[in-house]
N, C-alpha and C positions, 0 to 999 in steps of 0.2 A: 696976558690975554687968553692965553691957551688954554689956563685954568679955570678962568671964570665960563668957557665955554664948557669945559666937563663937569666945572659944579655943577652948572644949572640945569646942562644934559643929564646927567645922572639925576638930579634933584626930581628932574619932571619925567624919570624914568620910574621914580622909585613913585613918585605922587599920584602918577598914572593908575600902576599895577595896584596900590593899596586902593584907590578909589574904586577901581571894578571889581575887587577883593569885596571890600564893603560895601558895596553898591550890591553883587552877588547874592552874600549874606543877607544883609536888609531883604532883599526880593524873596527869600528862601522860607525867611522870617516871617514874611507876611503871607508868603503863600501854604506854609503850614495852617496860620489860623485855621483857615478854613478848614480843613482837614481834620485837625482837632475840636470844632464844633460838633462838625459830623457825627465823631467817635462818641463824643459825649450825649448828644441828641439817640446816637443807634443803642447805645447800650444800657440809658436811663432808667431802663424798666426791664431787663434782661435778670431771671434772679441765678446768680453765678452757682446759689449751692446745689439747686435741682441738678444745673449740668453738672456739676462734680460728680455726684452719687448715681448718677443717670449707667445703669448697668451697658448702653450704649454708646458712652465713652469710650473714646477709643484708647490703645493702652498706649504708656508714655513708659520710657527710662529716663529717669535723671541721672548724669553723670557728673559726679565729682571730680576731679582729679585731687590729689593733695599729697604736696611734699613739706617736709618740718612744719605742721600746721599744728603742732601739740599745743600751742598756746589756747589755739581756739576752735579745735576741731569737733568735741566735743557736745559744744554750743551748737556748732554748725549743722552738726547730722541730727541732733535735736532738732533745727528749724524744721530743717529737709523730711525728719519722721512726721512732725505735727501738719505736714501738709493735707489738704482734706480731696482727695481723689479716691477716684473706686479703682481702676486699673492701672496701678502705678508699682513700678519697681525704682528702688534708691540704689544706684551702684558708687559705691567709692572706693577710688583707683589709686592705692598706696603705691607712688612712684621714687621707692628706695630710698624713702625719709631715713637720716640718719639721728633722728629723736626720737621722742616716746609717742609716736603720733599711732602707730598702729598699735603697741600694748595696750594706750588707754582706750585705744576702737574696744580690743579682745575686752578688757576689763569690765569697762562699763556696758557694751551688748552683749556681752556673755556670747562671743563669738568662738564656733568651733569651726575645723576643716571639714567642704561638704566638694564635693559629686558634680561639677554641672560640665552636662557636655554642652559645645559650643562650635561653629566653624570659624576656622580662623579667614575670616573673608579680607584681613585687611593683617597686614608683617609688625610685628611689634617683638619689643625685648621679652625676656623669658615671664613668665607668670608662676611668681612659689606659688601661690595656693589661693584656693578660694573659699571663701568662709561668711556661715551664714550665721542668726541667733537660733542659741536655743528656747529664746525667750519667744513665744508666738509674740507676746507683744510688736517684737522687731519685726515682725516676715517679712513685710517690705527690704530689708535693708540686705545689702550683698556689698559683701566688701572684697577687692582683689589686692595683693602682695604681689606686687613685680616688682623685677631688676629697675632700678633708674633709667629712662629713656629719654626726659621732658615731657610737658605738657601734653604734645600733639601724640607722643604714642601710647602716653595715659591713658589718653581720650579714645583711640585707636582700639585699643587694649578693651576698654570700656563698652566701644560698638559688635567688637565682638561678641564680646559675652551676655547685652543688650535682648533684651525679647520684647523690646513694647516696638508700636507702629511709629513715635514719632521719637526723636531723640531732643532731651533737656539739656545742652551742658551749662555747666553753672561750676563757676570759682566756690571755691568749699569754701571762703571765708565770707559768702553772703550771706544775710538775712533775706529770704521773700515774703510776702506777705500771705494771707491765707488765703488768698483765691487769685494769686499769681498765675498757677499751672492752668488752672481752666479757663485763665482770660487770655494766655499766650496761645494754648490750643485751638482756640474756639475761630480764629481765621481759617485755620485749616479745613474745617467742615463749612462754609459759606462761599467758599469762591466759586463753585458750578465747573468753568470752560477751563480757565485760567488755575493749572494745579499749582497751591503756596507750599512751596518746597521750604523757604525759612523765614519765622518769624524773631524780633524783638521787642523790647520793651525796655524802659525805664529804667535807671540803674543811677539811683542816689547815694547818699555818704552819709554814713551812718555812725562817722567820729562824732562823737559829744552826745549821741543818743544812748539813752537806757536799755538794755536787754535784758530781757526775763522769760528764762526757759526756752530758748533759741526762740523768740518774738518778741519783735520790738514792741517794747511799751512808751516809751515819751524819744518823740522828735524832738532834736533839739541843733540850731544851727551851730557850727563847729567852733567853739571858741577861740580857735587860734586861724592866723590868719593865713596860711595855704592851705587848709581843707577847707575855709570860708569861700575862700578866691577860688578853688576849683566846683565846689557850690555850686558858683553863676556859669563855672567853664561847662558844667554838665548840665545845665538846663539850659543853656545855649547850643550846646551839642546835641542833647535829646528831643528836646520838647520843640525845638524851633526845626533848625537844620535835619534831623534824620525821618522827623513827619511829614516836611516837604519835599523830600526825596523818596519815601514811600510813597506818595502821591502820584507822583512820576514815576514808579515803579522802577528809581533807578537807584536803588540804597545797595551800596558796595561793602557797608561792612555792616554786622550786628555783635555788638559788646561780646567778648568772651566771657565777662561774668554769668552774664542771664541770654540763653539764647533757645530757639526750638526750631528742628530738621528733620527733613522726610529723611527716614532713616536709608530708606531706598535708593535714593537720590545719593545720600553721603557715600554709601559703599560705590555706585554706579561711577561717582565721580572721585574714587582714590581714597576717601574718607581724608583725615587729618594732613598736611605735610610734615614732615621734619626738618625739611630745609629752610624755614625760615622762623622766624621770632614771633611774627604777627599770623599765629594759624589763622588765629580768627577770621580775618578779614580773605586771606586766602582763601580759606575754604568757600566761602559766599563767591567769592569768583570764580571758583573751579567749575563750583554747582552751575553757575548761570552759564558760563561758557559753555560745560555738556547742554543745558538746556538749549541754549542758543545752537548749539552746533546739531545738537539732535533736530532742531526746528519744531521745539515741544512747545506749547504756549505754556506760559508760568507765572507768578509774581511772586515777590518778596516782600512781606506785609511789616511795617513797626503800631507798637501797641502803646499809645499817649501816656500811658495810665500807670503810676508808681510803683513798681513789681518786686523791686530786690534793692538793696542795701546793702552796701561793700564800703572796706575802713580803704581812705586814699592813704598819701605819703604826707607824714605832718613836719618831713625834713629836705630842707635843698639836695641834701643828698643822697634821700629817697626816689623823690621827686626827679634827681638829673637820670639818675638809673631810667624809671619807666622810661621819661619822654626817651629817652635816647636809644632805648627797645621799642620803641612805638615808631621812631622814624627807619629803624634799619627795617622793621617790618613791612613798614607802607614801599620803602626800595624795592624789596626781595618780592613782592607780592605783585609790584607792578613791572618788574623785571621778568617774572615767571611769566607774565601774561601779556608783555608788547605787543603779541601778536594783533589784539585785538584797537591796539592806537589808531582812532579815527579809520578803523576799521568798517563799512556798513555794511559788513555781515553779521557783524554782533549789534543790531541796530541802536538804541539808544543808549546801551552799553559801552560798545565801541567809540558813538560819536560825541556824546554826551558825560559819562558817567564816570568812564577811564582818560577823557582830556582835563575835567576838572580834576582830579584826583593829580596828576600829573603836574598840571600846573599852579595849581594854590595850597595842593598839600604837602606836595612833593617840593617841589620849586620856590614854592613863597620862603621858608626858613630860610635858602640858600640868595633870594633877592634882598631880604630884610638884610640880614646879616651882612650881605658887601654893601649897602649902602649907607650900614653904618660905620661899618669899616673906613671906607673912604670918605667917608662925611667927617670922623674924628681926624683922619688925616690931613683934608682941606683943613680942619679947621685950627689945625698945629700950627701950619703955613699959613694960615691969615688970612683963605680965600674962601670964607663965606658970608656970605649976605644973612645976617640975620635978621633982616627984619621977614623978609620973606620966606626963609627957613620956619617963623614962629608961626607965620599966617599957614604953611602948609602944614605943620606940625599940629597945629590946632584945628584945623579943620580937618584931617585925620581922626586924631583922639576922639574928638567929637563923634562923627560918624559910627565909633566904635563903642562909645557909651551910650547912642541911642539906641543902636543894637543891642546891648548890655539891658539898658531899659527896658526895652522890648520884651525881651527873654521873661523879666526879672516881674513884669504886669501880666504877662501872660499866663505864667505861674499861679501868681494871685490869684488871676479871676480864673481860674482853671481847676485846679487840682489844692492848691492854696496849702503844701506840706509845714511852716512853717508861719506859724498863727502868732506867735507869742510878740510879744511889747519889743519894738525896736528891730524886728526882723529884717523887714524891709530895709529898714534905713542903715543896718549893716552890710546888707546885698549894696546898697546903691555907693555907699563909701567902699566899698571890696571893688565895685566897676572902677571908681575912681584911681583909685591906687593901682588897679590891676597893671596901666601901661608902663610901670613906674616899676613896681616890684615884683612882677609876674612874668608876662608876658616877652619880657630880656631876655631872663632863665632860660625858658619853652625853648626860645629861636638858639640858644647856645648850646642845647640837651640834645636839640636836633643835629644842628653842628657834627657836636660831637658824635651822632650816631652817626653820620657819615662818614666822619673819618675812622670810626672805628670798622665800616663796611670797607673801605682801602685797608685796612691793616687785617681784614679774614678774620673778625671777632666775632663770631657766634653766640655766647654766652649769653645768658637768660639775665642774670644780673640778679644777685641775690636781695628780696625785699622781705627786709625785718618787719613785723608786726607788731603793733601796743597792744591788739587786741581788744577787745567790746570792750564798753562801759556795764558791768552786773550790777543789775539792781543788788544789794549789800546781803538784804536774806534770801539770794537765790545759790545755791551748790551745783559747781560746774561736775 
């Protein structure tokens, strides 16, 4: 008797949290729309290349970081030169790659050691040397040699030596499109009262797509099926969930692939951390905390609209790496900043923005997880009911594939990246399979990052790359 009381307790423990989970999302989902019309409606007639070349532009750094990125660095700083702005400097932050990632820099830009003085506003590992082209073609491009530090003192490294007004960072292994940088800028100069200290955008998968000359030339959705399945994961994550929290002015993280920051701001508030895996998301909290604690008005703007393209993991044990550095991140990042837990000095921040974080991002992997746990156990010993197991089970799934659906039309009739014969209907078989052969994975990768946060595992977790698909007569 005992047991049929804790199956069904835990059952309708576990039924509960996933239905307001999904229920959540759904709401998030549709309060995007809205938002996303808007964007579409404001910028329809907006022509991006005037503001690019617009000597009133204001000036931008993009920063690289790149460690062993020889495979495909090449391509990448290609993309990054052909970008079309007028006050724009490229910094990439060589962080003690043990490959040919900086010879083929030297190689192919015909880079030598140059001169630049800099203040160091922000502590980072040593810098050998800093080196520009001889080629006027390159002038934009500035590439820094330091000691190995990670990511966040790359990036660090990088704001240092930085002279534009807003700061780009961006994963060296993107592709952005050609009017990326001035549709990511271009919140910054509209908001009036409210200063947008950080924006994001877009950040699709660019496995099975063609590259030509660091730019993408044919979209194509990923033929194999976890960069298919994580496909619908990022435009459920982008297009739905992070437009309806820009809405709300309550968005806690912005991609470390593609992101843009009041350079001011960054230094004001610590610039990068190194204590944790997930800078990215930390830094956006850091910022809004100084703003909040300073009592500055501000927002955080996301930008609907396809901007950059990055290669995901096309292996389980690619794939367990990130998730399981994405969940020690979201720990450490909300760890550094309890202070602010249902806090209402950090107003919608506090009471809003770090309880969902806490509890569905943080917390959900760790509810999933034991109620599978002990569901497989009930179910060794003979104590479950399944006929009503299948009913909540299914009504679950569901919930979660209309969401998937959602995501998956919205797309469509929106930005529509994926035109070709059968697209859809592999999106809508990828939703389906997802509960089955995805979504397991996700909650055991997280798991696992936890326990590796009990065992003091720091470690970035090395992520091998295939690198682009070149079109065949293009020379890297």
């Amino acid at each position: 008797m005992g047991y049929h009381i804790l199956y069904h307790f835990i059952t309708w423990i576990v039924f509960v949290y996933s239905l307001i989970t999904l229920s959540f999302y759904l709401f998030i989902g549709i309060y995007s729309i809205g938002a996303t019309r808007h964007h579409l409606q404001k910028n329809s007639f907006t022509d991006h290349n005037i503001l690019a070349s617009s000597p009133s532009a204001p000036s931008v750094s993009v920063l690289a970081p790149a460690y062993n990125e020889g495979l495909t660095i090449i391509q990448n700083v290609r993309s990054l030169l052909s970008i079309y702005y007028n006050h724009l400097e490229i910094i990439v932050i060589n962080d003690g790659s043990t490959d040919d990632s900086m010879q083929r820099l030297i190689d192919t830009y015909e880079l030598a050691p140059a001169v630049c003085l800099y203040d160091q506003h922000l502590i980072t590992r040593r810098i050998k040397g800093i080196y520009k082209s001889r080629n006027p073609v390159y002038h934009k491009l500035l590439v820094i040699d330091k000691d190995n530090g990670g990511k966040s003192d790359a990036l660090n490294a990088g704001i240092n030596v930085s002279e534009g007004r807003y700061l780009v960072c961006i994963d060296v292994d993107c592709i952005l499109e050609q009017d990326a940088l001035i549709r990511l800028i271009k919140p910054f100069q509209e908001e009036g009262e409210n200063t947008v200290i950080a924006a994001g955008g877009v950040v699709r998968i660019a496995n099975s797509c063609i590259i030509e000359n660091g730019r993408l030339l044919d979209i194509n959705l990923p033929g194999k099926f976890l960069p298919r399945v994580q496909v619908l994961e990022y435009i459920r994550s982008f297009l739905l969930g992070r437009m309806a929290w820009s809405r709300l002015n309550g968005l806690l993280i912005i991609s470390g692939a593609f992101g843009a920051f009041d350079r001011d701001i960054v230094i004001k508030a610590g610039g990068y951390s190194t204590r944790t895996v997930g800078e990215d998301m930390e830094l956006l909290v850091r910022m809004r905390r100084y703003m909040e604690e300073s009592k500055l008005p501000y927002k955080v703007t996301y930008i609907p609209d396809p901007l950059c393209w990055t290669e995901v993991p096309e292996t389980y044990k690619m794939l367990g790496r990130q998730r399981n550095r994405w969940a020690r991140g979201t720990f450490e990042t909300l760890k550094l900043h309890r202070r602010m837990f249902f806090n209402p000095r950090y107003g919608l921040l506090g009471m809003i923005s770090y309880p969902y974080w806490f509890f569905f991002e943080f917390i959900g992997p760790v509810i999933e997880f034991l109620g599978m746990a002990i569901f497989l156990l009930l179910a060794i010993i003979g104590m479950v009911d399944w006929w009503f197991f299948f009913i909540l089970l299914g009504f679950i799934i569901t919930l979660g594939f209309v969401f998937s659906i959602l995501a998956i039309f919205m797309e469509a009739f929106s930005y529509n990246q994926y035109k070709k014969k059968g697209d859809i209907r592999k999106l809508i078989l990828a939703a389906l399979l997802e509960p089955l052969l995805f979504h397991p994975f996700i909650i055991w990768s997280a798991i696992r990052g936890y326990v590796d946060l009990l065992k003091k595992k720091k470690s970035w977790g090395e992520m091998k790359r295939k690198g682009f698909t070149v079109k065949a007569d293009t020379v890297q």
